[in-house]
N, C-alpha and C positions, 0 to 999 in steps of 0.2 A: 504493500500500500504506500508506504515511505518513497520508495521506489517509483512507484506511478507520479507523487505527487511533483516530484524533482523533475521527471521526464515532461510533465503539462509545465513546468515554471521555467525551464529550459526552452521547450519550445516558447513558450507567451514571451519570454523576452527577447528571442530571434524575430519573431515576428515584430515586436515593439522593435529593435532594433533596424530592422529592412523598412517598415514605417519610413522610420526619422531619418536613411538614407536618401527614402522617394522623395520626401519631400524638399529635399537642398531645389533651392532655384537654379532652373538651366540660365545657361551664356544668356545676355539681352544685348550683347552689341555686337558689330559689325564694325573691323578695322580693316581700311584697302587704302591705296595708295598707289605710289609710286614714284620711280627711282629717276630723278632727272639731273642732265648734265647742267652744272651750274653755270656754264659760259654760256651755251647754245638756249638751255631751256627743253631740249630733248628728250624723250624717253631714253634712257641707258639699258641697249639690247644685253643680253644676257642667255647661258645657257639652256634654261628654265630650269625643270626638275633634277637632271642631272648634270650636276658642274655650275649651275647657275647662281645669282644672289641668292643670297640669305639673308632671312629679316630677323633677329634677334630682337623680342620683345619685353622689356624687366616690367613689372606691375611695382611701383614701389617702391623698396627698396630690395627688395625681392633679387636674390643673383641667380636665379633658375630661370633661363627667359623660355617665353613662349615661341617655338620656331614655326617663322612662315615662310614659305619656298614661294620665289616669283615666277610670274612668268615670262616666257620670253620676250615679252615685246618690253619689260620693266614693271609692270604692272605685279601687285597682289592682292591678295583678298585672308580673310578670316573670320569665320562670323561666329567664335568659340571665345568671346571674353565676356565678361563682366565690366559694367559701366567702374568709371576710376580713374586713375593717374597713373602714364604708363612712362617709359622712356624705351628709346628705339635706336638699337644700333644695327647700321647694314653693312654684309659683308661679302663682297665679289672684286671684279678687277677694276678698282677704284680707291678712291681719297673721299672720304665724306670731308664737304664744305663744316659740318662744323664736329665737334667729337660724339654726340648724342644731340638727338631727334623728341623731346619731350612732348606731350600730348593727353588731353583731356580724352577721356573715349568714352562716349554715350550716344546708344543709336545707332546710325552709318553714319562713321568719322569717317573722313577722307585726312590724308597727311602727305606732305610732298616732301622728298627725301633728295637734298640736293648732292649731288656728288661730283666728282674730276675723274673721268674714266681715266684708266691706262693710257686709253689708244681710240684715238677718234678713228673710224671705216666707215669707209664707202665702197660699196660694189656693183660694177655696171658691164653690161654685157656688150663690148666692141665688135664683137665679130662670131658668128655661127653660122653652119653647115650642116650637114642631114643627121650627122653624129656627133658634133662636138661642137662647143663653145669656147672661144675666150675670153676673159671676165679680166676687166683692169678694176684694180684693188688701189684705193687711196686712204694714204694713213697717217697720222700724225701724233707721233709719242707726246704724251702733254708734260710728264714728268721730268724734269733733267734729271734728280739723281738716280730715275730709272736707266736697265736699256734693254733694248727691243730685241730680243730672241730670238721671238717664229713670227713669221708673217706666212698663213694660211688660205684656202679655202675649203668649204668643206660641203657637198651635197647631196640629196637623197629624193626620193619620190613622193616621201613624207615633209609636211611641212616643219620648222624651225630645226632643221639638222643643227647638232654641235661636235665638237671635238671628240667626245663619248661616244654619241649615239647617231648614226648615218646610216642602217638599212636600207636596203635598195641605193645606194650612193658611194661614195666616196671621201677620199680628202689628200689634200696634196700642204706637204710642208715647207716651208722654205728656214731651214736656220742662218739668223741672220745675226747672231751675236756679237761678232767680231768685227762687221762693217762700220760699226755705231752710227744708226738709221735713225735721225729723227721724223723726218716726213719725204713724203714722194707720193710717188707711183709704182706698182708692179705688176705685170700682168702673167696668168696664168691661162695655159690651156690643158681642158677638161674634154675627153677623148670618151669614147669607146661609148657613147650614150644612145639608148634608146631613142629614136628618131619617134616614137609612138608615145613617148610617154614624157610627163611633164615634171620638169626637175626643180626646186627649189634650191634655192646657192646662196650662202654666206660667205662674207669674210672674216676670216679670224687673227686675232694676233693675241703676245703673249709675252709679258716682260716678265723683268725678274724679281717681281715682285712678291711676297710672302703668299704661297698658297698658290695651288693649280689653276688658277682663275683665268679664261681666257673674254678677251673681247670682239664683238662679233658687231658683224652692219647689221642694217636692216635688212630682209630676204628678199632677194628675186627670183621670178621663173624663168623659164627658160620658153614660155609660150602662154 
């Protein structure tokens, strides 16, 4: 009997206790943004989910931040906080204009995250044939006491190819370490392609700066 009574007070307080977990209040805000170049005012393209920024979010004083992966074009979203005082630091192939991003968050906050990419890109398609393209690549290292490494491109049948992930595509590298490249022109030719099918193509580059981080243009097709 002792026994039964223990096993019903047991259960009643598992259930009291899954209660009092239910009822915690879900997230009520929505944090998005984006990563822009503080000279130009541009989105800062980015690898997205793999190789891309990172949005490192503190609540507080809180040193466990909430992580939010951007997307490629520079853009992210979150809609998993609680209203509050948060601060923000972002981290990919760039210099944030200042050392932390602070913000109120209630609702859908929008925040705009200024930064100094690596490497300004442009990629534009000069020349193509039933099979292959040439693509001139313009780049401009922003950092002096950087220097410029790889100067890439990279493409696939999938939209926002990166340095990682290029299925159905390719990538071609140029190590340029030792020329010490601040800006120009370089052009690359991309062979062996599907004359049926529609190719999507970035530029990439890659200094030597802390962390795998490369920088990419905006995407073009190839049709």
């Amino acid at each position: 009997m002792i026994m039964k009574e223990l096993i019903y007070t047991l259960l009643l307080f598992i259930m009291l206790y899954s209660c009092s977990i239910d009822n915690y209040e879900a997230p009520n805000a929505v944090l998005s943004g984006k990563v822009v170049d503080n000279k130009t005012n541009e989105l800062v393209e980015n690898g997205g989910a793999n190789g891309g920024t990172v949005i490192h979010v503190f609540e507080g004083n809180s040193i466990q931040p909430i992580i939010c992966n951007s997307f490629p074009d520079g853009r992210f979203m979150n809609a998993a906080f609680f209203s509050g005082n948060y601060k923000i630091v972002a981290i990919g192939a760039f210099q944030m204009a200042s050392d932390t991003v602070r913000v109120s968050v209630s609702n859908n906050t929008e925040v705009e995250i200024k930064v100094l990419p690596n490497v300004r890109l442009k990629a534009s398609i000069v020349n193509r044939d039933a099979s292959s393209i040439t693509v001139k690549v313009e780049y401009e290292k922003v950092h002096a006491s950087q220097v410029l490494n790889e100067l890439c491109v990279v493409w696939s049948t999938y939209p926002n190819p990166n340095m990682f992930t290029f299925a159905g595509g390719g990538q071609k590298v140029e190590k340029v370490s030792t020329l010490n490249l601040t800006s120009g022109e370089k052009t690359f030719v991309i062979s062996e392609l599907n004359p049926g099918l529609n190719y999507h193509v970035r530029a990439a580059a890659r200094t030597n700066a802390a962390g795998n981080y490369y920088n990419y243009s905006k995407p073009i097709q190839t049709r």
